[in-house]
N, C-alpha and C positions, 0 to 999 in steps of 0.2 A: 206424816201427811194426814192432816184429817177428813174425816167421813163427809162424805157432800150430805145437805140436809135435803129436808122436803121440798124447800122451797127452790134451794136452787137447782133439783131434777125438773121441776115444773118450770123453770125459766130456759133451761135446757133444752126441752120438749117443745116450749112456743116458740122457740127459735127454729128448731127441726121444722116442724111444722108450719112457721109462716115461709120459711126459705123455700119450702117443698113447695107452695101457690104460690110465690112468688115466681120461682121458675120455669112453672106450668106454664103461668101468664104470659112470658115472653117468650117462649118455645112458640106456644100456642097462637100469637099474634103475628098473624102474618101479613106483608104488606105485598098490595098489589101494584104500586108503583114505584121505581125505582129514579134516582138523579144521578146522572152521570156528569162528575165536575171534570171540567180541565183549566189550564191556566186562564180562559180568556170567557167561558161562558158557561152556564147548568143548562144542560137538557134534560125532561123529563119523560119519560115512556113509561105505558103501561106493562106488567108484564104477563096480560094472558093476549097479545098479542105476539105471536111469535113475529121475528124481523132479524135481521145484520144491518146494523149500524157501524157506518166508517166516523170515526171520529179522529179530526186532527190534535196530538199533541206537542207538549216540545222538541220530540225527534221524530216523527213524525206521523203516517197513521195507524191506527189500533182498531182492529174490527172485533165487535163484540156482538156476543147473539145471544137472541131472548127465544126460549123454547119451552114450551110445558111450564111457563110460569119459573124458571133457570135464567140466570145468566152466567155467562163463563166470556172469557177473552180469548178467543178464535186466532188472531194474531197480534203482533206487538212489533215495532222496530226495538224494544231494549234487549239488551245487550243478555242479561242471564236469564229470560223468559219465565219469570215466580208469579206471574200476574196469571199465565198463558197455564204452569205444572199447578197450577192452585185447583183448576180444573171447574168444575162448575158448581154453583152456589146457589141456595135457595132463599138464605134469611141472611146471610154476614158480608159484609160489606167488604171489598175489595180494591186494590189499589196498585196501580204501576206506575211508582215512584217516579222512574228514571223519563219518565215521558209524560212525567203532570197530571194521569186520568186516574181517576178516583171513581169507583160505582157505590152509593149506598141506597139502602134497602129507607122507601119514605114511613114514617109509621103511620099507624092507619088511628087518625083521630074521631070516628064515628061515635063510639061507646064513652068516651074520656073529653066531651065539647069543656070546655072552661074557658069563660067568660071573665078577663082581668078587666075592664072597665069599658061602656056605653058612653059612647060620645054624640049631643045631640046637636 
């Protein structure tokens, strides 16, 4: 096996260390609003509002609650309830398959505006 050189410890190390800000960034980037899809429409809610939302899906309703900037799925009609044991979320997006309702987390485009083309 041969010796790694200088060069490739220093490629190493940028890798370490860009991956290390990279992941801070997205840890760090939290969004305040979330979209909840279902088969037939998006709704969007803030979530430093706390609320229960009934939302209808394919079998039929899912009540989900926004608390402390949380959300979690309070109940579910499916059948093995992984939507409902997932338990409550802050940043990762969630999903109960069997009944269509999808929650993800919106990002937050304040700091990163980009402008792809001005139309007059």
């Amino acid at each position: 096996m041969k010796r790694l050189k200088y060069g490739d410890v220093l490629i190493f190390l940028f890798i370490i260390i860009f991956s290390f800000f990279y992941a801070k960034n997205l840890i760090s980037n939290k969004s305040s609003k979330i979209i909840i899809d279902t088969h037939d429409k998006s709704l969007r809610y803030d979530l430093n509002t706390d609320r229960e939302i009934a939302v209808n899906g394919l079998l039929g309703e899912s009540k989900i609650v926004i608390s402390n900037g949380q959300i979690m799925f309070e109940s579910s009609p499916c059948r093995d309830k992984l939507c409902i044991k997932e338990g409550v979320l802050k940043n990762a997006p969630i999903i109960c398959m069997p009944n269509g309702i999808s929650i993800r987390f919106e990002k937050n485009m304040e700091n990163n505006i980009e402008i792809d083309s001005i139309v007059q």
